[in-house]
C-alpha positions as CSV (number, residue, x, y, z in Angstrom):
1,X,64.5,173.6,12.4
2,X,62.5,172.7,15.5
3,X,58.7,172.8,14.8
4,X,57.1,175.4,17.2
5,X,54.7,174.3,20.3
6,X,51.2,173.1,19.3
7,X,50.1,172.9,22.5
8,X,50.9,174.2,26.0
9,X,52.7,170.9,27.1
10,X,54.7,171.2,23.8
11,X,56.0,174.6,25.0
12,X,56.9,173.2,28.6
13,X,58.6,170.1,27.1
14,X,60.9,172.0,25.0
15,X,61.8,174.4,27.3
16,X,65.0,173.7,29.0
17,X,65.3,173.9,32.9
18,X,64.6,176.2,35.0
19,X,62.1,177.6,32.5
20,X,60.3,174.7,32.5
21,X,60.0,174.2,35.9
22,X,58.7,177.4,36.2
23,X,56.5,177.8,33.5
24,X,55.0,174.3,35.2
25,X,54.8,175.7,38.5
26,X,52.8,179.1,37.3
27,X,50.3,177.4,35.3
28,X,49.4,174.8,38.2
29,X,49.2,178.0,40.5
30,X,47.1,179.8,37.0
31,X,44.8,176.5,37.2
32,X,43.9,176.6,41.3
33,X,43.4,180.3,41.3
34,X,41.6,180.3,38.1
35,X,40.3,177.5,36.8
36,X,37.4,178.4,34.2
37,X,40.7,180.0,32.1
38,X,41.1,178.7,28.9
39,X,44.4,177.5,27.6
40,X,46.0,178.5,24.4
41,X,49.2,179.7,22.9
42,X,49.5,183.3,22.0
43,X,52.8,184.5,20.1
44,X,54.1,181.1,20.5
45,X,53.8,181.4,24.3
46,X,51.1,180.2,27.3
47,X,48.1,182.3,27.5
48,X,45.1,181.7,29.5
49,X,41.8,183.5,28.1
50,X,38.3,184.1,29.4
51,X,35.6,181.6,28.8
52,X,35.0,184.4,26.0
53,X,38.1,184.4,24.4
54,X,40.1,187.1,25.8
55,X,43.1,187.0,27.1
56,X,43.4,187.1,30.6
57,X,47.7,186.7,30.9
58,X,50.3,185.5,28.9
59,X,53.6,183.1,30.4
60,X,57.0,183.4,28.6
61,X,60.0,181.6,29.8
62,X,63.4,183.3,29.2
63,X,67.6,182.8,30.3
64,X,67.3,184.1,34.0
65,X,63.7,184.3,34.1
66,X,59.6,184.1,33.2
67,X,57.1,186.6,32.6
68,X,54.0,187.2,33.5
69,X,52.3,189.3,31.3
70,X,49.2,190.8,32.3
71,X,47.6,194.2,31.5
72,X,49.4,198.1,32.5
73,X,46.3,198.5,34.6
74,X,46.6,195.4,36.5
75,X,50.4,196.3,37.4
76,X,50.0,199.6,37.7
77,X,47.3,198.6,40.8
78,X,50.2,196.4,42.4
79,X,53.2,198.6,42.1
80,X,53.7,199.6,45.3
81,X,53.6,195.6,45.7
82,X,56.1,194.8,42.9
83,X,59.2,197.3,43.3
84,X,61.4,194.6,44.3
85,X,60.8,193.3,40.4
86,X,61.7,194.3,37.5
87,X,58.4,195.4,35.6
88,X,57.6,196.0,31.9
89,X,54.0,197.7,30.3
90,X,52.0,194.9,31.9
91,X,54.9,192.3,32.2
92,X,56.4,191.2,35.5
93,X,60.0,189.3,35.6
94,X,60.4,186.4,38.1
95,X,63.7,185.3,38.2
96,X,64.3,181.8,38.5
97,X,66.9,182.5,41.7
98,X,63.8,183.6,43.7
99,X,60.8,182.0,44.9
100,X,57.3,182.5,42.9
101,X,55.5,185.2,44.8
102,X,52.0,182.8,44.9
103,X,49.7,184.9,46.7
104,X,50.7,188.2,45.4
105,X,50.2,186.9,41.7
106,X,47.1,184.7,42.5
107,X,45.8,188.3,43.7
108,X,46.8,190.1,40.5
109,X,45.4,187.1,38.5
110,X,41.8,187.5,39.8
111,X,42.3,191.4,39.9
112,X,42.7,191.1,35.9
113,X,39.8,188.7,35.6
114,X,37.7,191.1,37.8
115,X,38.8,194.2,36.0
116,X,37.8,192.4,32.4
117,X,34.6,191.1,34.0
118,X,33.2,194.4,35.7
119,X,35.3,196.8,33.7
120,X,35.1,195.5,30.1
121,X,39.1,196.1,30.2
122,X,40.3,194.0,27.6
123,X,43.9,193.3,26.3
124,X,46.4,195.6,25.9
């Protein structure tokens, strides 16, 4: 039985590719967008948290794709933005086939910050 992940790196390293890669390549663009985010595992998966503790979004890596999880009211304000992706409650899929939408997620990223920070919206 494989232990499960202590850290963040332990998630990436056991991941096989193209999760990996991708996992690596959204918390490097988490860590320039957002840098005062904590780093933790959540449910086994990466999730980066306010100085304060809460949770700000969570990474999962999957077969054909990741996740970015963030809150309904953070994709609900992008929708119009996202109809070319498959979308969950809060969750957005990004297939490994296609490339990471950068801007449009570093946008959403400091929308959820903002809307915790000014809002008090905390996790879902």
């Amino acid at each position: 039985m494989t232990p499960k992940p202590s850290t963040v790196d332990d998630y990436i390293k056991d991941l096989p590719r193209p999760g990996s890669d991708r996992v690596t390549a959204l918390r490097e663009l988490i860590q320039s967008v957002a840098p005062d985010l904590d780093e933790d595992l959540k449910w086994g998966s990466p999730a980066y948290l306010h100085t304060d503790g809460v949770i700000m979004l969570v990474l999962s890596a999957h077969k054909a794709h990741a996740n970015v999880v963030l809150t309904p009211s953070t994709r609900e304000g992008f929708a119009a933005e996202l109809t070319s992706f498959s979308t969950g409650k809060g969750s957005i899929k990004l297939p490994y086939y296609h490339e990471i939408p950068t801007e449009l997620i570093g946008r959403m990223i400091r929308h959820r910050i903002g809307e915790y920070e000014n809002e008090g919206v905390k996790w879902m």
